[in-house]
C-alpha positions in Angstrom: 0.0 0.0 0.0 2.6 2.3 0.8 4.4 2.2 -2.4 1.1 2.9 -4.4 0.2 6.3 -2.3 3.9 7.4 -2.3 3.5 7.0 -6.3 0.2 8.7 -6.6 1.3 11.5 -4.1 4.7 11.8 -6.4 2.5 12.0 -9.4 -0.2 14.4 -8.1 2.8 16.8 -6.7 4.6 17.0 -10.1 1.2 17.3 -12.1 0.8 20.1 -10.3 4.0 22.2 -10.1 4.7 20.6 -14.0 2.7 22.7 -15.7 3.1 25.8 -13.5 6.6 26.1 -14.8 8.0 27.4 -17.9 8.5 24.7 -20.6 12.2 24.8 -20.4 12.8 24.3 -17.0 10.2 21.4 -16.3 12.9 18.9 -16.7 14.1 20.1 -13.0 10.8 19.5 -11.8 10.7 15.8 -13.3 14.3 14.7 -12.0 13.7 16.6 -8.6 10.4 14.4 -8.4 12.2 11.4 -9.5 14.8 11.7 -7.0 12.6 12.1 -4.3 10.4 9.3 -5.3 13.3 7.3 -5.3 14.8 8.2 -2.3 11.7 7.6 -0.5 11.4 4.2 -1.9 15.4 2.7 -1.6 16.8 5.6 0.9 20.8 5.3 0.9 20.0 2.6 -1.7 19.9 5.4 -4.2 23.8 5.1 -4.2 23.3 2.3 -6.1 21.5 4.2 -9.7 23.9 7.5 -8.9 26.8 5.0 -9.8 25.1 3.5 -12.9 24.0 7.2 -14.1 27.7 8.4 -13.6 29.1 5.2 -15.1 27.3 5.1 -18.1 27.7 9.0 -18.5 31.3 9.2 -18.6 32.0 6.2 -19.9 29.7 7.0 -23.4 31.4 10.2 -23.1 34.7 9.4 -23.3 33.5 6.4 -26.2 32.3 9.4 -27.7 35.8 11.5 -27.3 37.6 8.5 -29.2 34.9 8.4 -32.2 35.5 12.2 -32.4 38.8 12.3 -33.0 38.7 9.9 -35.9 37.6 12.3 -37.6 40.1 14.9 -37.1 42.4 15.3 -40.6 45.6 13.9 -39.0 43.8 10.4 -38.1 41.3 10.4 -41.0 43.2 7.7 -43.2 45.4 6.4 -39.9 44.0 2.5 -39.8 46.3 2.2 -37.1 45.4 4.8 -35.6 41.4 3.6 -36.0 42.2 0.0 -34.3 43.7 1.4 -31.6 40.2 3.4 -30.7 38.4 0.6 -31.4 40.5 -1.2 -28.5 40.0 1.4 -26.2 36.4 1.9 -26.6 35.6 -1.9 -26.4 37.6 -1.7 -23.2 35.6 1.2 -21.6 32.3 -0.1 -23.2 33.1 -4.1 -21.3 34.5 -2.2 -18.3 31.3 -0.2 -17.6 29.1 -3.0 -18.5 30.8 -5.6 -15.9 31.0 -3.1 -13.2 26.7 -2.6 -13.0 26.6 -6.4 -14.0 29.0 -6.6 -10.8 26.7 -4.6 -9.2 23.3 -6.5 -9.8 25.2 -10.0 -9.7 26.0 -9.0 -5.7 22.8 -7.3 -4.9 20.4 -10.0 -6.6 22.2 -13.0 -7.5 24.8 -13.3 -4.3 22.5 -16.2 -2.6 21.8 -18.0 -6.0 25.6 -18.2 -7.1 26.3 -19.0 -3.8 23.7 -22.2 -4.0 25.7 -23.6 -7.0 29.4 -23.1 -5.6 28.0 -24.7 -2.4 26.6 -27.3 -4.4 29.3 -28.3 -6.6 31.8 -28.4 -3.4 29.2 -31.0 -2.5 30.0 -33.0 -4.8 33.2 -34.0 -4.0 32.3 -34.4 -0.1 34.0 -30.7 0.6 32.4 -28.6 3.4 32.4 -25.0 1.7 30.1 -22.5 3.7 29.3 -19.5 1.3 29.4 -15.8 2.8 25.9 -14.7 4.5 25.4 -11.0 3.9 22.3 -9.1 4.1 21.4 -7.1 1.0 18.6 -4.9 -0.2 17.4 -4.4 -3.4 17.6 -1.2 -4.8 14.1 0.2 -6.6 14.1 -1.1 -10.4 17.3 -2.4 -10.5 16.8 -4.8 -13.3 15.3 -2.1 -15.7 17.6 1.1 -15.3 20.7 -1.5 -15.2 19.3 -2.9 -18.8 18.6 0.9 -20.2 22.1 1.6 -19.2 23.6 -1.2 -20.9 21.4 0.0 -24.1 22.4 3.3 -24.1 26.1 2.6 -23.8 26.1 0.2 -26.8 24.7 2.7 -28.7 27.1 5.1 -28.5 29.2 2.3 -29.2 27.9 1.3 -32.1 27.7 4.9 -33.2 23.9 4.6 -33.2 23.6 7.6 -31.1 26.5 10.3 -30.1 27.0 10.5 -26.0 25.1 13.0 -24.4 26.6 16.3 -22.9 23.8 16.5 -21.1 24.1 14.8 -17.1 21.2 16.0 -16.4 19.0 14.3 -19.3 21.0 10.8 -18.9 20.4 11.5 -15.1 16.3 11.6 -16.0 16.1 9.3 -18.7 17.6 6.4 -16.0 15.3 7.8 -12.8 12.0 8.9 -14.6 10.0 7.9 -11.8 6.7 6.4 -13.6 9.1 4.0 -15.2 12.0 3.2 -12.6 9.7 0.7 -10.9 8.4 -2.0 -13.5 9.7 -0.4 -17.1 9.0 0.0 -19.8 12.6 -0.7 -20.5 13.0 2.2 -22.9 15.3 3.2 -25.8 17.1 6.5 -25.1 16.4 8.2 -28.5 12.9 7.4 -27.6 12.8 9.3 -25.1 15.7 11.1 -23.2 15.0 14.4 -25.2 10.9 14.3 -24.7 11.7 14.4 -21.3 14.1 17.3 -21.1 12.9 19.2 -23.9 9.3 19.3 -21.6 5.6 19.0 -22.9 2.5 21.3 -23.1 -0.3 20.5 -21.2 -3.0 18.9 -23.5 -6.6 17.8 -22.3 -6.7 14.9 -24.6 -3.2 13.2 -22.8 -4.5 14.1 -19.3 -8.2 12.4 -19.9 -6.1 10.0 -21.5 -3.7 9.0 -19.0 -6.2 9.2 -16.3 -8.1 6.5 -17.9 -5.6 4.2 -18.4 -4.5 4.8 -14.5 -8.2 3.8 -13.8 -7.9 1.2 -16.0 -4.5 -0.5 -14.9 -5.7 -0.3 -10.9 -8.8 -2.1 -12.3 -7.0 -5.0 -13.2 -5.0 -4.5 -10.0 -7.2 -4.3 -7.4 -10.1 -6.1 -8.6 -8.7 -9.0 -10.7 -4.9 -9.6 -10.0 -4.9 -9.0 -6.1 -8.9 -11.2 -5.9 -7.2 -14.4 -7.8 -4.3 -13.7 -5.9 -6.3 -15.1 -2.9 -6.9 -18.5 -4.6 -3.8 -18.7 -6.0 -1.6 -17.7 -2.8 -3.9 -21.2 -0.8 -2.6 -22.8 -3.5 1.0 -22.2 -4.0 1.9 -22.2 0.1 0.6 -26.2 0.1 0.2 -27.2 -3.8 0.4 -31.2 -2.2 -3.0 -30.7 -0.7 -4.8 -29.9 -3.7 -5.6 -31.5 -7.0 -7.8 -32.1 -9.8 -9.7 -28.7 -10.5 -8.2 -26.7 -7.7 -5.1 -27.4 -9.7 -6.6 -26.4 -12.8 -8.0 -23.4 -11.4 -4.3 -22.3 -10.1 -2.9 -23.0 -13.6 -5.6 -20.2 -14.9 -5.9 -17.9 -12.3 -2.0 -17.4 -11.5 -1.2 -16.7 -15.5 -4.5 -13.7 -15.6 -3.3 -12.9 -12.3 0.4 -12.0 -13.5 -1.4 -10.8 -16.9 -3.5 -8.3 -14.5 -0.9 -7.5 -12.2 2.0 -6.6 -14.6 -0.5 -5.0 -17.4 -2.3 -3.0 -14.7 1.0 -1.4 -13.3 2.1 -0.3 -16.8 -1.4 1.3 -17.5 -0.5 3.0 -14.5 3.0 3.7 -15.6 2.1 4.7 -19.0 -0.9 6.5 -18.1 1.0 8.9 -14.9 3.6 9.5 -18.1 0.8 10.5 -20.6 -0.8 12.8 -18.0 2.8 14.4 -18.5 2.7 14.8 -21.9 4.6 11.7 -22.4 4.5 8.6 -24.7 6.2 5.8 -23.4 6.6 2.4 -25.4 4.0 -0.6 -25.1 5.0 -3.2 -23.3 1.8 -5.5 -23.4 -0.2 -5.8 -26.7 -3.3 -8.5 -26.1 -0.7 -11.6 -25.8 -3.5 -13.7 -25.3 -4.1 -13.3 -28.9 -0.8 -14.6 -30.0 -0.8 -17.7 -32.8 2.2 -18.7 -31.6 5.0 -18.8 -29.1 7.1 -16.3 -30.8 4.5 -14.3 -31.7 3.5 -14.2 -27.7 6.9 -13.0 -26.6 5.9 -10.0 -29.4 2.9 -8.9 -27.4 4.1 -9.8 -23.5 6.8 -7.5 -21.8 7.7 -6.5 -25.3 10.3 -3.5 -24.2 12.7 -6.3 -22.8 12.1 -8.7 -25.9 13.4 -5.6 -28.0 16.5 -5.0 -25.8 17.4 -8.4 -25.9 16.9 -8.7 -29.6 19.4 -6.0 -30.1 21.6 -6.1 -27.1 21.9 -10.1 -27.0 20.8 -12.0 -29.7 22.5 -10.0 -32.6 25.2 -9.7 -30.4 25.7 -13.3 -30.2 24.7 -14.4 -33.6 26.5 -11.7 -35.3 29.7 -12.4 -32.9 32.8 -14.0 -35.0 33.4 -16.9 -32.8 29.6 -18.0 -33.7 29.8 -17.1 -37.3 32.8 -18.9 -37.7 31.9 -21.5 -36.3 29.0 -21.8 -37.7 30.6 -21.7 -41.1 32.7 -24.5 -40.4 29.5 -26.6 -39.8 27.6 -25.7 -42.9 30.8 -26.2 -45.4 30.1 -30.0 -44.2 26.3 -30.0 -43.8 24.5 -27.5 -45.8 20.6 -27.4 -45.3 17.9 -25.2 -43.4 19.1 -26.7 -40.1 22.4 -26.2 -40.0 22.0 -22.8 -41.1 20.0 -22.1 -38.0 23.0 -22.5 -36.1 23.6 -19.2 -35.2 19.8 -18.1 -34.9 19.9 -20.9 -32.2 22.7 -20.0 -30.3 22.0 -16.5 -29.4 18.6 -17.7 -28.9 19.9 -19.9 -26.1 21.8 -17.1 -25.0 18.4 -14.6 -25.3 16.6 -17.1 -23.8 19.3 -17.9 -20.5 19.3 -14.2 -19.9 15.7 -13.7 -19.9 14.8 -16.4 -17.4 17.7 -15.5 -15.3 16.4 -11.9 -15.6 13.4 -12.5 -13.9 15.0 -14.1 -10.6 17.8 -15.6 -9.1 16.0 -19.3 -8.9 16.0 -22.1 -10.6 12.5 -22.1 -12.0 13.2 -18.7 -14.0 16.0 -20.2 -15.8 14.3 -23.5 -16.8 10.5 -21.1 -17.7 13.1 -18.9 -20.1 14.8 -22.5 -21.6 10.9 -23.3 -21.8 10.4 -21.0 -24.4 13.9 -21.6 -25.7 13.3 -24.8 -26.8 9.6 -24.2 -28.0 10.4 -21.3 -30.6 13.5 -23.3 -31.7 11.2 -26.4 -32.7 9.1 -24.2 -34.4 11.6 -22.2 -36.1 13.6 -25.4 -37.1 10.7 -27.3 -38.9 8.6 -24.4 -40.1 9.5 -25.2 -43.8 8.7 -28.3 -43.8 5.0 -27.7 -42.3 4.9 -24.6 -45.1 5.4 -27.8 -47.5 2.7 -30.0 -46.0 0.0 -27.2 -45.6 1.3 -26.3 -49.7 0.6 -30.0 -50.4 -3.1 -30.2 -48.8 -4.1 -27.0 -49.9 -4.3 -25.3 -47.2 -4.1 -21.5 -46.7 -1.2 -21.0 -43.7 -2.1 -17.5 -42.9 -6.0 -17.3 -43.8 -7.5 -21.1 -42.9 -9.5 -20.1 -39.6 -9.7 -23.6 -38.6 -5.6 -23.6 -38.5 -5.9 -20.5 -37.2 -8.3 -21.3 -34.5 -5.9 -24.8 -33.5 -2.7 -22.1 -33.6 -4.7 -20.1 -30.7 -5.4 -22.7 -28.8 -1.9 -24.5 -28.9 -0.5 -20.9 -28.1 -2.8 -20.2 -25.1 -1.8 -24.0 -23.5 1.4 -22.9 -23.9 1.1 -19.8 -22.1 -0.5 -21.6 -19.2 2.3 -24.2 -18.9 4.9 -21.9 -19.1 3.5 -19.4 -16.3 2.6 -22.4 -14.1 6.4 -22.8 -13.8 6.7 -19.4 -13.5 3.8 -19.0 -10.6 4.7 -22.2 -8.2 6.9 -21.5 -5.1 9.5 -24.0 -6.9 9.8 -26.1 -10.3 9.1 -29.3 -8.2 5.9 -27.6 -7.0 4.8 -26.8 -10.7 5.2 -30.4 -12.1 3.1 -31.5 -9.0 0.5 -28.9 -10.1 0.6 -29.7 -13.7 0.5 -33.1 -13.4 -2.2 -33.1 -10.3 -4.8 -31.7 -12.9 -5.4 -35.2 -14.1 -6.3 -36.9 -10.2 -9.8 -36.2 -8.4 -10.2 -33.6 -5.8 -12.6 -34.2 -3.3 -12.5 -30.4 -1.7 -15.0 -27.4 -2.1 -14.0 -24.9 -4.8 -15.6 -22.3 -2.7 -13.0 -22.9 0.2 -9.7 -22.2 -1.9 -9.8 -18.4 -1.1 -12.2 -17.4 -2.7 -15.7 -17.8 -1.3 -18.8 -17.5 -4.7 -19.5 -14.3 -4.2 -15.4 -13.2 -4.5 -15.8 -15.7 -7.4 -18.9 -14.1 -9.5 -16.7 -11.2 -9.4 -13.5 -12.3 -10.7 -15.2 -14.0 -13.6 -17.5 -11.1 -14.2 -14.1 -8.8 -14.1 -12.1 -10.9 -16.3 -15.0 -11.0 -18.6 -14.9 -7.4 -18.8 -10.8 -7.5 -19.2 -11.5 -10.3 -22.4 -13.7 -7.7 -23.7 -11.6 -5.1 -23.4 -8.8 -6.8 -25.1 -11.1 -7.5 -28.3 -11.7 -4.0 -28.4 -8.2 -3.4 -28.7 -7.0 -6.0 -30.9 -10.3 -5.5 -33.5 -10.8 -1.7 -33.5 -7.7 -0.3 -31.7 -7.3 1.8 -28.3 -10.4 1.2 -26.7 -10.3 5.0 -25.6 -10.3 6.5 -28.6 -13.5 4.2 -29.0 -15.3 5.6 -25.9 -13.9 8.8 -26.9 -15.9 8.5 -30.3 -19.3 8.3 -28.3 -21.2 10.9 -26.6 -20.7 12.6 -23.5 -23.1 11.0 -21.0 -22.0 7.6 -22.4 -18.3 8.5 -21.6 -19.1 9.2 -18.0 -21.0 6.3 -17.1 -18.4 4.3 -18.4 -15.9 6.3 -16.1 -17.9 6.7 -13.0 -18.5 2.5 -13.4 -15.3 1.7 -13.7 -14.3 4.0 -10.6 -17.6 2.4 -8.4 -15.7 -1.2 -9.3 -12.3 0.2 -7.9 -13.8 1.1 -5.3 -16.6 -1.4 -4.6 -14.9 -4.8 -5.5 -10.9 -4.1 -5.0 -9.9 -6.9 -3.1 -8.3 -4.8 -0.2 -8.5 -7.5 2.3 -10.5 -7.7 5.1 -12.4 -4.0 5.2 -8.4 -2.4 5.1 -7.3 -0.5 2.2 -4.4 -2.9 1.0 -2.5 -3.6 -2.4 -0.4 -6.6 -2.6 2.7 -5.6 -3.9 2.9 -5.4 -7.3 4.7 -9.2 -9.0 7.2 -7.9 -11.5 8.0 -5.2 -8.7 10.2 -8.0 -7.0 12.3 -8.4 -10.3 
């Protein structure tokens, strides 16, 4: 709860005193607010981003210094001269990088690293006791660390030149909306936007004020109701089977859907209220036809960075091109020239379970999906040949179409089951559990029926909602289109829900913290 009204009292603050500036100095109001904010949330942890900021600041900078002077007359034609920059930039571009790597490796990984050293000394009957040390978590950690990594390769790759700037690197790493949960942003997409300031503009402020009704919506009515359910569940998963099981499967992956969603409406919308468009991160993945094309539409902002950061790093790297050459001169067909594709998906798909957690059941949910969008990468031409040979219509046969849905969609639930349980033992108990009898009452897994009639009605309402936007496009440009009285019903509704059907647990006012908060 406390987290949520520091937010929303950050937010209303800076609305306020935003606007009543002049245009050119509202960037002091927005890093003044995000410092605070942040302070307020981490304390002395703050240390921890004004090291990454200052990093990644000087360390582009002085990248950027050495691409300068290459073009100077006396070092023009000086290939020598060229290499040796290229040295020294690759050595201030992989010193940087380790040092924040260093920095979230101790911070968030310590205990997990520790697991595995202690377990391998196990192995050969050696008593090893790793170091206990206390550490917090500094707010957002695993997003501003991977939008300082971005911006640093850019520069690198002389995508973007190094800012001058500290104090719009400073707020394009603290923005406060985004520091908790992402969007994990690119810095040409918005580093200037923020400094250069916005005018105030109804349209953006009704806007954003929606979607921050909309997201606490899916919050506080459907992610923190089936949390009930699904928290019985996951503290004793042995007790439970047959459709109690079932029901965790489904409720834990809308839950996370709800719960991650519904804070980046409220991200998204506090920016637009701002005057500022930040990048999607969710686009109705429950629409996806496939595996791949799910990872398009959920937590898109860190598929893009590691598509660029990691997997053309890797499959573009000459260790993996040449060896991958070496391969096909022997073999040469459509699998061996996925060879590199599949390595630096392996290497996409490590990072991105590993992203989410220092546990077991992270890494194994990202090689999940590894393994998945490899199969179907590997023998898409040969179903292209078999479709071609029956006459059917890959992209337009609705009855393909309609299996492609709901292959993605059991997918999605299997995947997020090993995401959701306590442990990846816990998750094969549940998956597997589905198939025995339970004897229980549906009614006593957290959820009583009249807590249940409302989470179906409100999920009903979310399904709707995402039609909307997949068919026709931003549902509030829809309800925008109709007339005034029908606008405010549908406003003052959706408030009356927030308000009358937020699972706030037991007559308090309480949000469970938010899921994706934790990574």
């Amino acid at each position: 709860m406390a987290s949520i009204l520091i937010f929303f009292t950050t937010l209303i603050i800076t609305l306020c005193i935003y606007y009543a500036f002049p245009k050119k100095y509202r960037y002091i109001v927005l890093i003044v607010a995000s410092i605070a904010f942040y302070a307020i949330m981490s304390k002395y942890l703050i240390c921890f981003i004004a090291f990454t900021i200052t990093t990644v600041y000087f360390g582009a900078r002085w990248i950027q210094k050495n691409n300068d002077s290459l073009l100077l007359p006396e070092h023009s034609e000086d290939k020598e001269y060229a290499t040796k920059v290229a040295k020294y930039n690759k050595a201030i571009i992989t010193c940087t990088i380790i040092l924040n790597l260093l920095i979230i490796g101790l911070l968030k990984y310590f205990k997990f690293f520790g697991s595995i050293v202690t377990g391998i000394f196990s192995w050969f009957d050696v008593s090893f006791l790793w170091p206990r040390i206390p550490l917090a978590l500094p707010l957002g950690i695993s997003y501003y660390t991977l939008a300082a990594i971005g911006y640093m390769v850019d520069v690198h790759r002389k995508r973007i030149v190094a800012d001058v700037n500290f104090s719009r690197v400073a707020l394009f790493l603290m923005f406060f909306p985004a520091i908790q949960e992402g969007p994990i942003c690119r810095y040409e997409q918005t580093a200037n936007l923020l400094y250069e300031g916005s005018d105030a503009n109804y349209k953006d402020i009704s806007f954003g004020a929606q979607r921050i009704l909309w997201g606490l919506f899916k919050k506080a009515v459907i992610a923190d109701r089936l949390a009930m359910l699904v928290s019985t569940i996951a503290s004793n998963p042995h007790a439970y089977s047959g459709y109690a099981s079932l029901l965790f499967i489904l409720f834990y992956t809308i839950q996370l859907y709800a719960d991650f969603s519904g804070f980046l409406d409220i991200a998204l919308g506090s920016a637009q209220m701002l005057g500022f468009h930040l990048p999607e991160n969710f686009r109705q993945p429950f629409f996806a036809t496939s595996a791949q094309d799910f990872w398009k539409r959920w937590h898109i902002t860190l598929g893009v960075w590691l598509k660029e950061y990691v997997f053309y790093s890797v499959a573009l790297s000459p260790k993996v091109t040449k060896f991958a050459g070496k391969i096909k001169k022997k073999w040469k067909n459509h699998f061996t020239k996925m060879i590199p594709t599949l390595i630096a998906l392996l290497a996409v798909w490590f990072c991105n379970g590993l992203w989410h957690g220092p546990e077991w059941k992270y890494i194994f949910y990202g090689l999940y999906y590894f393994v998945i969008i490899s199969i179907g990468m590997l023998f898409e031409p040969m179903m292209l040949k078999l479709y071609t040979k029956w006459g059917i219509d890959s992209k337009n046969n609705k009855w393909l179409n309609a299996f492609r849905h709901i292959r993605t969609i059991f997918i999605i639930f299997l995947g997020e089951t090993m995401f959701g349980a306590n442990t990846l033992q816990d998750s094969f108990y549940i998956l597997g559990s589905v198939f025995t009898h339970y004897e229980g009452n549906v009614f006593a897994l957290g959820l009583d029926w009249q807590e249940m009639i409302i989470a179906c009605i409100a999920m009903l309402i979310l399904l709707a909602v995402d039609i909307v936007n997949e068919k026709k496009g931003d549902i509030r440009e829809v309800i925008a289109a109709r007339a005034l009285p029908i606008r405010w019903i549908v406003y003052i509704l959706l408030l009356v829900a927030i308000l009358l059907f937020g699972a706030y647990g037991g007559g308090i006012y309480y949000v469970s913290p938010f899921i994706y908060g934790n990574f």
